[in-house]
C-alpha positions, 0 to 999 in steps of 0.5 A: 500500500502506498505509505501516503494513503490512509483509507477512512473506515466508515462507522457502522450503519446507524438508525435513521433517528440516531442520525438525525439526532446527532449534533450537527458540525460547526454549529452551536453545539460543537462550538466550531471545534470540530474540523468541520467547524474551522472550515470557513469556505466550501466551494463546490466544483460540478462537472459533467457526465462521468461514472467512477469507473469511467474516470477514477477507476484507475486511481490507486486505495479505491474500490476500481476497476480491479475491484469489478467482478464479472457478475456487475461487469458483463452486460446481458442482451435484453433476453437476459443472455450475455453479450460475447462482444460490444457493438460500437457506433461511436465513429472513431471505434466503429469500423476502424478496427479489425472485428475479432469477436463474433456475436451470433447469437439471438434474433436479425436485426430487423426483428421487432420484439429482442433486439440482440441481433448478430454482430461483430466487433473489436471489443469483447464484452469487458471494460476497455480503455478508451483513450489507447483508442481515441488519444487525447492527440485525435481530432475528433471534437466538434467545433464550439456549437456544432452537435456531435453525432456518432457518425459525423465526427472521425479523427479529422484535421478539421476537427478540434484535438482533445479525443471526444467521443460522442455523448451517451444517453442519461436519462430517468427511466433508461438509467433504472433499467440498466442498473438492473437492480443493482446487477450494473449490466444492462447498460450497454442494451438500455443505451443508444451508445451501446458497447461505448458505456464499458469504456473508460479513461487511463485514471493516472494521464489525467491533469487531475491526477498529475496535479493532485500526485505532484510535489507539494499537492494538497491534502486530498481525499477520493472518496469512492462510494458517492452515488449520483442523487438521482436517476437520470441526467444533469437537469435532475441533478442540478436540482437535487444539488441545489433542493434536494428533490424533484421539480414539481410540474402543475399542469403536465401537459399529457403528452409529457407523461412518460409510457414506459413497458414491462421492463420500464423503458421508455425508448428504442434502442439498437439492442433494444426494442421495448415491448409495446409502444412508449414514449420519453418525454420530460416527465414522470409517467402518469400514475396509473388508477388502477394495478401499477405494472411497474411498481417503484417507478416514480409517477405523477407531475414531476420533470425529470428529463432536460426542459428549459427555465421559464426565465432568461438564460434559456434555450431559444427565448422566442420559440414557442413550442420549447418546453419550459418549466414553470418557476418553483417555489420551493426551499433551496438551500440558497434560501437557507443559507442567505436567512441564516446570514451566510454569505454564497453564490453560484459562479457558471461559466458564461454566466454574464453573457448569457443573461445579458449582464453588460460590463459584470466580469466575464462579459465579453460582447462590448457596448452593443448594439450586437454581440461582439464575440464569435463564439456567442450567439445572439439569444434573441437580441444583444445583450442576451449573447450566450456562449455557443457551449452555455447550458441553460439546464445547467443553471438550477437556481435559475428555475426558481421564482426568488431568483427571477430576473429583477430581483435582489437574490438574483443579482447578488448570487448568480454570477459569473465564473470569472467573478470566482476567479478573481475572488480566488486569485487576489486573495492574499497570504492572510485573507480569503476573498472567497464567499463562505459558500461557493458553487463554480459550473464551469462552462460546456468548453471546460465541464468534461462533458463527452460529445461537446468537449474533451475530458483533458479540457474539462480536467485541466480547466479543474486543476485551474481553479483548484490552483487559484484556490491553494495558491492563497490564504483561502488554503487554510479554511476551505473545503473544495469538494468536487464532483460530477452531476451525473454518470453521464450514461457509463457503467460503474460495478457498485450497487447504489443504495436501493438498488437490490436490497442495498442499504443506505439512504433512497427514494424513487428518485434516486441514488443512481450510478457512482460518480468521482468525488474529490474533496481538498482540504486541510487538517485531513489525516493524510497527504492522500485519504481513500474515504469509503463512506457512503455518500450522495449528491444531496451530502454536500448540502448536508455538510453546508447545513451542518456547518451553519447550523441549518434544517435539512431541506428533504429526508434524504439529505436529513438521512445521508452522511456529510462529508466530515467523514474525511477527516476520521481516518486511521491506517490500515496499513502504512 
């Protein structure tokens, strides 16, 4: 074992009460003695689409790859037999290779009811490295704006460098299915990328880890049992991130009613044909008046997959037939934090161009009268000149009435990115210009997003702030957690809570897939700590309310652990 590494050893699992009833970290009950109670920063840091496997998996002291059994490995055809190979469609490993595995069995291709038809590939059924395929050299990036298709982007001098692979689907109902009550092996069949879900990335060429493995690094801890709060995508994970639940949606249009079949798919796939006709729309399925065919598949008036805010930014503000979310009226832990007096913000990436905020830091369009910069877009009129890459769904807060344009919330905590930065880069040797709590969404460029952006992008533009971070005072009381909305469609081997019989905190919304999770901070108990503690989206807002002494927003993040458990370590082996 590497004599740097100490792993935390979670306690065992107490009652849901118990939990609850313990004192909370850094309030008035531990009078700020506990380490959580001298941190006087968090900043969260979220990126885009990844499964721990997929990125971490690599990473030495974790439950990895090398951890993966073949019974949570190897994905089964809708007939529940095992694939021999992986079909690709990805461009850039479809055709390319020499087709060395057959798979013969199972109905043509043309068939409407099981869709695991005979093929060939260069990819048996296991895990493989993506990048000794498409290196991070390849020209396969689309330029900013342009959408990746599967087809449309080989390896090209016109094409940016950055070795991109197209995107994956995430979504609610698909994610259920191929987790396979916590089998993880129908992630392959459930997806329209088909075999691209077993790839994964080389953990240790990542800037994260050179950054995080170089001399005089910070304190760090990995922590490997943190599960995506809810299923699906990026929208439903902003808001689980941000209010600890799913969106309500009065007045769900019908036809945004989810019909699902027997297996609770919504959607045709290349390996999978659903068993009667269904549809896969923003919302939950309607809740059924009589006997439920898919018990434990959430219903009602709920958004679950992408759909714009009501309010600007959002995607395509003059068309009518966009679907848009009315504004929530909910408690977010924004809400909180401002009423207990806490100071915050969330910095996106683009932000000030995208909402038209002229001259506030990171503008870049000029004085008008059009928007000046090329890699903007007019949305419908200067100044509203969103980035080409800005994601609308990506800005939760901007889903709800109290940060509506015009009012006062709005205009002290959205902000820019580029604000976060500054805040960051002049604070001094003895102090911290950081808010007491900070969210940074980096934008599409530079939030590893497969199909628009390249993981070393996105990495290395971590690794940025993370150093405008350490290189200041801000590195004595700051804790960075950072971590991943969602698994962005890739298989991860560990069984979320709920999912066959596993413990820990669950609802129907969620937990789903593992996601990579980083958290920086002093006082841990190690240069470099493995944290094996069951966590989920909704612990970084456990750990802000039980640092400021706040109410949980929902049961699940009154339920779940915070991220204090990194600083309980002991050695399991120096």
């Amino acid at each position: 074992m590497n004599p740097r590494v100490r792993i935390v050893v979670p306690a065992a699992l107490a009652s849901l009460l118990a939990l609850t009833a313990l004192p909370a970290a850094g309030s008035e009950s531990d009078h700020g003695q506990s380490p959580l109670g001298k941190i006087n920063h968090i900043v969260v840091i979220y990126q885009e689409n990844h499964s721990f496997d997929n990125l971490y998996g690599g990473w030495e002291g974790v439950n990895g790859l090398a951890s993966a059994n073949a019974a949570h490995t190897q994905q089964i055809k809708q007939d529940g037999s095992v694939f021999t190979c992986l079909l690709q469609n990805d461009v850039n490993l479809a055709n390319k290779l020499p087709a060395s595995c057959s798979d013969t069995s199972g109905t043509p291709a043309t068939a409407t009811t099981q869709a695991n038809y005979a093929f060939t590939s260069h990819f048996t059924n296991a895990p493989f490295q993506i990048d000794a395929y498409i290196p991070v050299t390849a020209r396969t990036c689309p330029q900013p704006g342009a959408a990746f298709s599967a087809t449309g982007y080989p390896d090209s001098p016109s094409n940016l460098p950055g070795g991109c692979t197209r995107d994956i689907v995430h979504r609610f109902y698909q994610e259920q299915y191929q987790l396979d009550g916590g089998r993880q092996n129908r992630y392959t069949a459930g997806s329209d990328a088909v075999g691209l879900t077993q790839g994964y990335y080389d953990t240790k060429a990542l800037p994260i880890y050179q950054y995080l493995h170089g001399e005089d690094h910070p304190k760090y801890a990995i922590a490997d049992n943190f599960f995506q709060s809810a299923f699906g995508g990026s929208f439903l994970n902003h808001q689980w991130l941000v209010a600890a639940r799913t969106p309500d949606w009065p007045g769900e249009p019908d036809d945004q009613h989810a019909i699902v079949d027997a297996n609770g798919m919504p959607n045709t796939y290349a390996l999978y044909k659903p068993t009667v006709p269904v549809r896969d729309p923003a919302g939950t399925r309607a809740c059924p008046t009589g006997a439920d065919p898919n018990p434990g598949l959430a219903c009602g008036d709920r958004a679950v997959n992408t759909i714009q805010p009501s309010s600007q930014p959002t995607n395509r503000v003059t068309d009518s037939t966009v679907l848009r979310l009315p504004l929530q009226t909910r408690t977010t832990i924004g809400d909180e934090v401002s009423t207990a007096g806490v100071s915050w913000a969330w910095y996106s990436g683009g932000w000030s161009n995208a909402a038209g905020n002229v001259d506030a830091p990171g503008w870049t369009n000029g004085a008008g009268p059009n928007c000046a910069d090329t890699n903007s877009t007019a949305n419908p009129a200067y100044p509203f000149c969103p980035n080409k890459v800005f994601q609308y769904h990506h800005q939760p807060l901007n889903y709800f009435a109290n940060y509506a344009p015009g009012t006062t919330a709005r205009a002290q905590h959205l902000r820019d990115e580029a604000e976060f930065m500054s805040l960051a880069k002049t604070s001094t040797a003895q102090k911290c210009n950081l808010n007491s709590v900070s969210f940074v969404k980096p934008i599409g460029l530079e939030n590893e997003h497969p199909g628009y952006t390249s993981e070393t992008a996105g990495s290395s533009h971590l690794v940025e702030l993370l150093k405008a971070i350490e290189g200041s005072a801000c590195r004595k009381d700051t804790l960075v957690v950072t971590t991943y909305d969602e698994f962005g469609g890739q298989w991860d081997h560990v069984t979320p809570p709920g999912q066959g019989g596993a413990s820990g905190p669950h609802d129907v919304w969620g937990p789903g897939t593992r996601i990579p999770a980083l958290v920086i901070a002093p006082r841990l108990p190690g240069d470099f700590v493995v944290d094996h503690t069951q966590y989920d989206t909704t612990s970084i807002l456990a750990t802000i309310e039980h640092r400021y002494g706040l109410a949980a927003l929902t049961t699940r993040d009154a339920a779940v652990n915070d991220l204090s458990s990194v600083f309980r370590a002991r050695d399991v082996g120096d």
